[in-house]
C-alpha positions, 0 to 999 in steps of 0.5 A, a space after each residue: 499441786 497438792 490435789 492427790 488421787 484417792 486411795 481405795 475406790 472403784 470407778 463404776 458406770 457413767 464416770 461414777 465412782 465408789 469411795 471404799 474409804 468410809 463406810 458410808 461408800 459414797 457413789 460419787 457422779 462425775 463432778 461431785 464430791 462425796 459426804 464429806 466434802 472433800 473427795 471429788 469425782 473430775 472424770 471417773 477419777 477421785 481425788 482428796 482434795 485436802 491432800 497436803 492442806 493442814 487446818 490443824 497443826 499443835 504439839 500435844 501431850 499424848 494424854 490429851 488424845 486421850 491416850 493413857 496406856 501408849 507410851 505415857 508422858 509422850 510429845 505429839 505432833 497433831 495434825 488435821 485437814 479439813 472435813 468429817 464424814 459425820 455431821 455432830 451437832 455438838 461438834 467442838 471442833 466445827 468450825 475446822 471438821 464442818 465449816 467449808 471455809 476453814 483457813 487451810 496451810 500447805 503442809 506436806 508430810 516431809 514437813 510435818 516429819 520435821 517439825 515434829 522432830 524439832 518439837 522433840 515428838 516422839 510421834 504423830 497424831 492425826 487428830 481434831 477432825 477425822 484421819 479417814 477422809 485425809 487417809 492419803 495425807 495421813 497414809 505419807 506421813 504415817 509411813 515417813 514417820 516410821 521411817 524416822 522412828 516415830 510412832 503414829 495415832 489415830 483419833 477417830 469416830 471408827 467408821 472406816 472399812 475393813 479396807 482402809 484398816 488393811 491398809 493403814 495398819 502397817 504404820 498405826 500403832 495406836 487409836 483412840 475411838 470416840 463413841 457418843 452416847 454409847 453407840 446408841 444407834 438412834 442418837 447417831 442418826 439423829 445427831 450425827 447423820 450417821 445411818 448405822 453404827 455397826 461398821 464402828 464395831 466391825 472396825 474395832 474388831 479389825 484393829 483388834 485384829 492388827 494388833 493395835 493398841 485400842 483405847 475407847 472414848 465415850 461422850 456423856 451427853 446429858 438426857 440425850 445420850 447417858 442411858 445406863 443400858 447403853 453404856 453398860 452394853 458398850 462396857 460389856 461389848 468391849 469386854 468380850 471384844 477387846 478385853 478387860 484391860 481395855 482403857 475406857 474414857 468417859 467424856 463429860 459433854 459441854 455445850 457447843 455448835 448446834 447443841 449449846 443449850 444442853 447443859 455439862 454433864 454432871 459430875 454424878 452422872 460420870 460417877 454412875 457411868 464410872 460404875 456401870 462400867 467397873 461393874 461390866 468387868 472393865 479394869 481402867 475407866 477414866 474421866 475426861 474434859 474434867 480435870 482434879 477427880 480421882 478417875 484421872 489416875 490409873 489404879 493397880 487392879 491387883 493391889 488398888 495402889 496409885 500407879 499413875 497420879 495425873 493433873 488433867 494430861 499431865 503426870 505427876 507420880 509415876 509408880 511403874 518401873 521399866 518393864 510395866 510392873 507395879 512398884 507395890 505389888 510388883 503385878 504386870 500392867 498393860 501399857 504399852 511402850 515406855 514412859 516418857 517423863 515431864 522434861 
């Protein structure tokens, strides 16, 4: 009953199809599923077959997605169905994105439009594994959301096609894209399985495009994945992609799944990454999964005045009145919608 027709493939010789959704363009013969798992070929036609099926429901601070310049202090209804169309072996969500057997509740979007409201969200996120390969159950409910007032976000790992950025756009209004070690292309195809990281670029330029609010993440893993060449190539390519003012995240790594003998990341390592990317010219660089440091708050780059104070996803000093102008030096900042602040 909740099985739904794929978007976005084409059917091909012999019953085959190609799944347009992912950059990976799955070709998927008759009666198999592509690399994620969860899209299978019955018949020359494919399926999602976690249409409908949450494996993750929560309510959410926007700040955890993490989101620091979209409509601050905002409530989230987060949502997930299983699968990845990468294979992280520091994955801490593994046991939803990778397990096969994860524990699945019928939820149709109408629903999850309810129970957001009754939550007093103010949007969706589509979030913990990754929305492009539950695009039909993330595609419903993004557009029941507007229909309804709430906006919508995507946590993603940004190896989507131009297609599925197409498609989407009119009813995303945020992302977060998670980068691992600086989108170092060797540690992808080590780590993850992932063949080629241009097309995460490709995407980000497209949502660029589509006038999306784009904030970057960027996991720190030690020895492996906190080269201070990729990371200031990452900072310097944002820069001259996506703008200075672009929110950059450096994410401190703790140990999981298939990677938990590599230790946390140090605090030192963080602050030298923090510099590297102030110093490739980008404006708001931030710490996270590491609550109490300086890096949480936002800084006024005109005047260096705290603007936003935080405790981990929570904020506790706001200095920005209602049209996003700094209450010391009163110089435009760029957040974009309103601030929600702590009920």
């Amino acid at each position: 009953m909740l099985t739904s027709e794929a978007m976005l493939y084409t059917q091909e010789n012999e019953l085959a199809v190609k799944c347009c959704l992912c950059a990976r363009r799955c070709l998927i013969k008759n009666n198999s599923t592509g690399f994620c798992s969860v899209r299978k070929n019955k018949n020359g036609i494919l399926y999602s077959l976690n249409y409908g099926k949450a494996v993750s429901f929560g309510i959410d601070n926007i700040g955890k997605k993490p989101l620091s310049h979209f409509n601050p202090g905002a409530l989230v209804a987060s949502i997930a169905a299983t699968g990845c169309n990468f294979h992280c072996q520091f994955c801490d969500n593994w046991t939803i994105s990778q397990e096969k057997t994860a524990t699945e509740k019928p939820l149709p979007p109408e629903e999850i439009i309810k129970l957001a409201k009754k939550n007093n969200c103010q949007g969706i996120s589509y979030t913990y594994t990754e929305p492009t390969i539950f695009m039909e159950y993330a595609y419903d409910t993004a557009k029941l959301a507007h229909e309804t007032g709430l906006f919508n976000t995507f946590v993603t790992n940004g190896y989507m096609t131009p297609e599925t950025v197409k498609l989407i756009s009119p009813y995303l209004d945020a992302v977060t894209v998670n980068f691992k070690a600086a989108g170092d292309s060797n540690f992808y195809k080590k780590t993850s399985a992932v063949p080629d990281v241009t097309p995460i670029f490709e995407t980000l330029k497209n949502f660029k495009h589509e006038n999306i609010h784009i904030e970057i993440t960027n996991l720190v893993i030690p020895k492996i994945g906190d080269s201070t060449p990729q990371i200031a190539h990452l900072a310097k390519w944002i820069n001259a992609h996506l703008g200075p003012n672009t929110p950059f995240h450096l994410l401190r790594f703790h140990p999981d799944y298939k990677m938990s003998t590599i230790p946390f990341t140090s605090v030192e390592s963080l602050e030298h990454a923090y510099l590297v990317a102030k110093g490739e010219g980008l404006q708001f660089v931030y710490f996270g999964n590491m609550s109490g440091h300086v890096t949480e708050n936002t800084y006024c780059p005109a005047c260096n005045e705290t603007v936003i104070r935080r405790d981990s996803f929570k904020i506790t000093q706001w200095n920005i009145n209602s049209d996003m102008h700094c209450n010391f030096c009163g110089s435009q900042l760029p957040i974009k919608g309103k601030y929600y602040p702590p009920q």
